[in-house]
C-alpha positions in Angstrom: 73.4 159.8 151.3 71.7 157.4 148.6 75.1 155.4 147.3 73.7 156.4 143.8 74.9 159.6 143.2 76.2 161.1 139.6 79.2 163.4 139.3 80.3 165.7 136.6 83.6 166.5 136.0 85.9 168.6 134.3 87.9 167.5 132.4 86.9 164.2 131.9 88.5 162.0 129.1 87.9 158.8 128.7 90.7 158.4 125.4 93.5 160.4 127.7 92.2 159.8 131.1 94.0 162.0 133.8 96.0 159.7 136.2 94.8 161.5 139.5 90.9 161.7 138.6 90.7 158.3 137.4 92.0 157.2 141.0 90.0 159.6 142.7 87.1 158.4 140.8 88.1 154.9 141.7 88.5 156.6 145.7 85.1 157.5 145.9 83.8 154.4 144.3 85.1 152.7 147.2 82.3 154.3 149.6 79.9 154.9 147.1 79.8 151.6 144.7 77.2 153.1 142.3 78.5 156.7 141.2 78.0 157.6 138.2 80.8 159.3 136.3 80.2 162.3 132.9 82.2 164.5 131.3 81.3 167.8 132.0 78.5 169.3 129.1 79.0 171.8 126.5 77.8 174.9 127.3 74.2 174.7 125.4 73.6 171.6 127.7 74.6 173.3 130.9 70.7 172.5 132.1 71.8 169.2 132.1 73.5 169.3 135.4 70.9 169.6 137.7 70.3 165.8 137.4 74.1 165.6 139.0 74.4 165.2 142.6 78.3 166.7 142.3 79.7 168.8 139.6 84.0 168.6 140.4 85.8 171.1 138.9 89.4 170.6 138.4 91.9 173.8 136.5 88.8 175.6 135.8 90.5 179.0 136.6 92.9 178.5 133.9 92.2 180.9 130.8 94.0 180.8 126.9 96.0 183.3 125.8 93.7 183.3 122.8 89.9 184.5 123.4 90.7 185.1 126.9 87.9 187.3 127.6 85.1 185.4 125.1 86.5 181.9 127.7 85.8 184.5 130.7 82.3 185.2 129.8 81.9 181.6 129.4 82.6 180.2 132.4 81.7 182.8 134.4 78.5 182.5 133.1 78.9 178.7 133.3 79.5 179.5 137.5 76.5 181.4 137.7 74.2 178.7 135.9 75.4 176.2 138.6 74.3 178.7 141.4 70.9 179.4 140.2 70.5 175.7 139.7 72.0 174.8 143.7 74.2 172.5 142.3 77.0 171.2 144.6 80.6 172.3 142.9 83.6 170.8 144.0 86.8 172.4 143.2 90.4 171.1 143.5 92.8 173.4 144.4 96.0 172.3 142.0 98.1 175.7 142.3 98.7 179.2 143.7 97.4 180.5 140.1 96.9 179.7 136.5 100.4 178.6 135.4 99.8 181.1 132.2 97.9 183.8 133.9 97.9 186.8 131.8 97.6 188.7 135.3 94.5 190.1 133.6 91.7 191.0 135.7 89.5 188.6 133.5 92.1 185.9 135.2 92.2 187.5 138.5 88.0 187.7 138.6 87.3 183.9 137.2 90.3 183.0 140.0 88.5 184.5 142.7 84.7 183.7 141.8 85.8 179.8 140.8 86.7 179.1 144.3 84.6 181.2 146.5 81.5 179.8 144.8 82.4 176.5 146.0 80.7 174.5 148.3 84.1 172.2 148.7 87.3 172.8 147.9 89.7 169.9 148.0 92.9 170.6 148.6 96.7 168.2 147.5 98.6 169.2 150.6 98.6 171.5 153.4 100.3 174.5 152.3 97.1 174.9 150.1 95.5 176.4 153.5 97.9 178.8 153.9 97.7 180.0 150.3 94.0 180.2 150.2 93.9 182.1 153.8 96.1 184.4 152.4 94.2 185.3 148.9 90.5 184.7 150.2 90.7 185.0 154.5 90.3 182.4 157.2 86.6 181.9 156.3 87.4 179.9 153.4 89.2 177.2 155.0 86.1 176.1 156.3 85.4 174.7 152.9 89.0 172.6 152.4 89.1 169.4 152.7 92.8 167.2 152.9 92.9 164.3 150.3 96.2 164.4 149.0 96.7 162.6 145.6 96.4 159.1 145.6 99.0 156.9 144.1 99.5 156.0 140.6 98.9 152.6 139.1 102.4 151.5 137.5 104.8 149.6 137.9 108.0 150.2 140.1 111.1 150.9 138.6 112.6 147.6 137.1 116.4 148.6 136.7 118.0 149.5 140.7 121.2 149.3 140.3 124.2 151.9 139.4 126.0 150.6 137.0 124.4 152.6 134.0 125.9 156.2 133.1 123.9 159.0 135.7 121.5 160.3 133.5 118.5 162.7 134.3 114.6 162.6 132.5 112.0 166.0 132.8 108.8 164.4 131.5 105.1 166.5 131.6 103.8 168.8 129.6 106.5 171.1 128.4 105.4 174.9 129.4 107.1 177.9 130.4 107.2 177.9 134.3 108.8 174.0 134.2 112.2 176.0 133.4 113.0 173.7 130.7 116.1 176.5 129.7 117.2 175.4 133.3 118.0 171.7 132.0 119.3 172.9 128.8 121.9 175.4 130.5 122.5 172.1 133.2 123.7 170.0 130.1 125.5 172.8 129.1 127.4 172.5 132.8 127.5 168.8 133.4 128.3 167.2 129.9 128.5 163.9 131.4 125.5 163.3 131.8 122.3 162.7 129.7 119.6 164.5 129.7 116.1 163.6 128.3 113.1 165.9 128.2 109.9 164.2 127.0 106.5 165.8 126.5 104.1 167.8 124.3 105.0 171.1 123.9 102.3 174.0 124.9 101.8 175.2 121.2 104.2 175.0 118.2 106.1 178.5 118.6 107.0 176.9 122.1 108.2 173.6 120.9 110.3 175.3 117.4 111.7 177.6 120.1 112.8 174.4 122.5 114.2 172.4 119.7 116.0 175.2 118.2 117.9 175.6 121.8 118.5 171.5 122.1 120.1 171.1 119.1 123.8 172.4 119.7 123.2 170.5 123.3 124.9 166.8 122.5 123.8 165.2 126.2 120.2 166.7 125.2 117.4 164.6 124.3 114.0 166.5 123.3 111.3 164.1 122.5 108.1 166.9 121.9 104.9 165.2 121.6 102.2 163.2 123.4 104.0 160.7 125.8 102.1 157.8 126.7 102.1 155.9 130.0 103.6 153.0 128.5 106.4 155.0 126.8 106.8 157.2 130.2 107.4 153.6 132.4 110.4 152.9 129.9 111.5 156.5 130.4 111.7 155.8 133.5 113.1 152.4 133.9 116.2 154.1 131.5 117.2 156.9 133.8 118.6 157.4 137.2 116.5 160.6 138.0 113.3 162.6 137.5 114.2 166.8 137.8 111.6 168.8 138.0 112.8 172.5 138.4 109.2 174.3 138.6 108.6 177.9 139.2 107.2 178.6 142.5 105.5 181.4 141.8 102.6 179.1 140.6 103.6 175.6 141.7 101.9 174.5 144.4 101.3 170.5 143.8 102.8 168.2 141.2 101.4 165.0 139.8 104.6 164.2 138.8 106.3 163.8 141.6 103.6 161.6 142.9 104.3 159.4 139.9 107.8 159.4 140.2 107.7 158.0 143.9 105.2 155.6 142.7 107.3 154.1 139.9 110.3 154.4 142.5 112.9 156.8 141.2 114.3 159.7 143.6 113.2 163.6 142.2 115.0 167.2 142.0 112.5 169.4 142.5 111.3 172.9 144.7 110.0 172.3 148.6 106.7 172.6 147.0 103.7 171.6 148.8 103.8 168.1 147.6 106.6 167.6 148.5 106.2 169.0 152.0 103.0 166.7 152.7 105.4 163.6 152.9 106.8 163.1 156.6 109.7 161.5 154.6 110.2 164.5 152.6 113.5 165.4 153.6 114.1 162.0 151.9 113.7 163.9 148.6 116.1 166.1 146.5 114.0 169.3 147.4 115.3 173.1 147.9 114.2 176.1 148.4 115.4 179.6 145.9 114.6 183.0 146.2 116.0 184.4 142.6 115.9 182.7 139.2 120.1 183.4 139.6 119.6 181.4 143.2 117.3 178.3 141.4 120.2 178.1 138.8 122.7 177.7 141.8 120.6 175.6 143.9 120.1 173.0 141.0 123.7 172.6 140.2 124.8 172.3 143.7 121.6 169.4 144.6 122.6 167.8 141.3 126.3 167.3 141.6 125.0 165.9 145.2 122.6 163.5 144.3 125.4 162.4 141.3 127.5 161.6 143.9 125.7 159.5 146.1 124.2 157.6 143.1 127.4 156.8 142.3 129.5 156.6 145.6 126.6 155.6 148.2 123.6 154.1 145.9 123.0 152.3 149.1 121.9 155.6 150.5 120.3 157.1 147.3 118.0 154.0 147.1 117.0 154.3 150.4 115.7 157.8 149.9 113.1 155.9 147.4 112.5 152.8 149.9 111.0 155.1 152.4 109.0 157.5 150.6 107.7 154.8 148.4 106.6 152.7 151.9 104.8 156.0 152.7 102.7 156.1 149.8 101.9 152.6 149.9 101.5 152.7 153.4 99.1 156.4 153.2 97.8 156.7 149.9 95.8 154.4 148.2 92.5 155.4 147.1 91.5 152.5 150.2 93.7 154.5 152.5 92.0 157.7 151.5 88.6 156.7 151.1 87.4 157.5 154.4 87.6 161.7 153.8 85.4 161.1 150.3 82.4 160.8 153.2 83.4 163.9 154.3 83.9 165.6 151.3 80.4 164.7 150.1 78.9 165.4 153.4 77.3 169.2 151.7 
């Protein structure tokens, strides 16, 4: 393949760049030095893409809960353009569904067509196989290629020692199946320790509705709006742990907990696929829940564990971090990846 090639992808920000395409951009310019990187067109310029060698689609399944059916048309439409002009989609497989699926057909149809159309579907971590085996059959898998995400530029946590108050930090975009409600009824539990939540809420009812329930909560701090990667790395550097209580339902991978190891601080968070890709992952503070009443029980019990090593063995707490953050070092740079973008191209 000519090392010239152009890829369009969506999204594709250059004023809010997202953290894991810019380093899988950066990945591929490794073995090909002179790609060429666009923002995916509008919809009148869709003619446009046959000039691209790759069009990478990244949450393209996901629908609004407003003009769900008119964004339906659209990018089914937009999927059948790109398959009357042979053009070579790439689609990354982020989670089990839309994290705001209506459960429509319109979301179950876009779903379905978004990565069967695909000539390659890359995939964060291994448990993606089994997920897409189950909703699409075996033949599928002969599309998926492994590239789990690489790491995040930042830098490591400057404060390591214990001697601060335990306190615990949710940052992301702040949406239902993150179980923010779970960290507010936590505070509630363990008053001892501070809480900070820190994000942009997914509209405004969303955000009146989470600062409403905060503000009886004294160990709560709500901070709901952009967060930006400087203001995240003091976050960081001013808390003892990330918790990330997701809803497995839809969770399949996390950025954030790829962050997190990257700016070295430990994480509470589900035995998500992300989590299961590390060979150190029983170094993190992972479970597993079968009931929303079983999550709630399963966080307080890995909490008040992981408060008590920080505090009574930080020796051993730190070394959780030590390990998993050698792995990613050691396993995930965009160099250490760059030999399956050949084989990801290779259509």
């Amino acid at each position: 393949m000519n090392d010239k090639i152009k890829i369009a992808i969506s999204p594709y920000n250059a004023d809010r760049p997202d953290e894991y395409i810019e380093r899988m951009v950066e990945t591929i310019r490794l073995v090909y030095p002179n790609t060429t990187v666009e923002g995916f067109p509008r919809f009148r310029d869709l003619l446009s893409l046959k000039d691209k060698d790759f069009v990478w689609l990244n949450w393209f399944e996901d629908l609004p809960s407003r003009g769900r059916i008119k964004n339906f048309l659209l990018k089914e439409f937009t999927l059948l353009c790109m398959k009357l002009m042979r053009v070579k989609v790439i689609v990354t497989f982020h989670n089990k569904e839309p994290h705001d699926s209506g459960n429509t057909i319109w979301d179950k149809l876009l779903f379905r067509h978004n990565f069967k159309n695909a000539d390659r579907i890359i995939i964060l971590s291994s448990d993606s196989n089994y997920v897409l085996k189950e909703k699409f059959g075996k033949k599928i898998l002969n599309k998926t290629v492994l590239i789990p995400p690489p790491t995040y530029i930042c830098k490591p946590k400057c404060d390591k020692g214990n001697k601060n108050r335990f306190s615990i930090l949710f940052f992301g975009h702040l949406r239902p199946y993150k179980n923010i409600e779970m960290i507010y009824e936590l505070a509630r539990r363990f008053n001892d320790i501070g809480f900070t939540i820190a994000g942009n809420a997914m509209d405004a009812r969303y955000e009146a509705y989470l600062k409403n329930e905060a503000k009886d909560i004294s160990n709560i701090t709500l901070i709901s709006r952009y967060i930006t990667a400087d203001e995240v790395d003091a976050l960081i550097d001013s808390h003892s742990l990330i918790l990330l209580p997701y809803d497995v339902k839809s969770t399949l991978n996390s950025g954030v907990v790829i962050h997190a190891i990257c700016k070295h601080i430990n994480t509470i968070v589900p035995a998500i696929g992300t989590v299961n890709q590390f060979k150190n992952k029983d170094k993190i503070f992972s479970y597993i829940y079968d009931s929303p009443e079983d999550h709630f029980q399963k966080l307080m019990d890995i909490l008040a564990f992981a408060k008590d090593e920080y505090e009574n063995n930080f020796e051993k707490f730190e070394e959780r971090i030590d390990m998993l953050y050698e792995e990613m070092m050691e396993n995930r740079t965009p160099l250490a990846l760059s030999p399956k973008i050949k084989e990801l191209l290779q259509i």
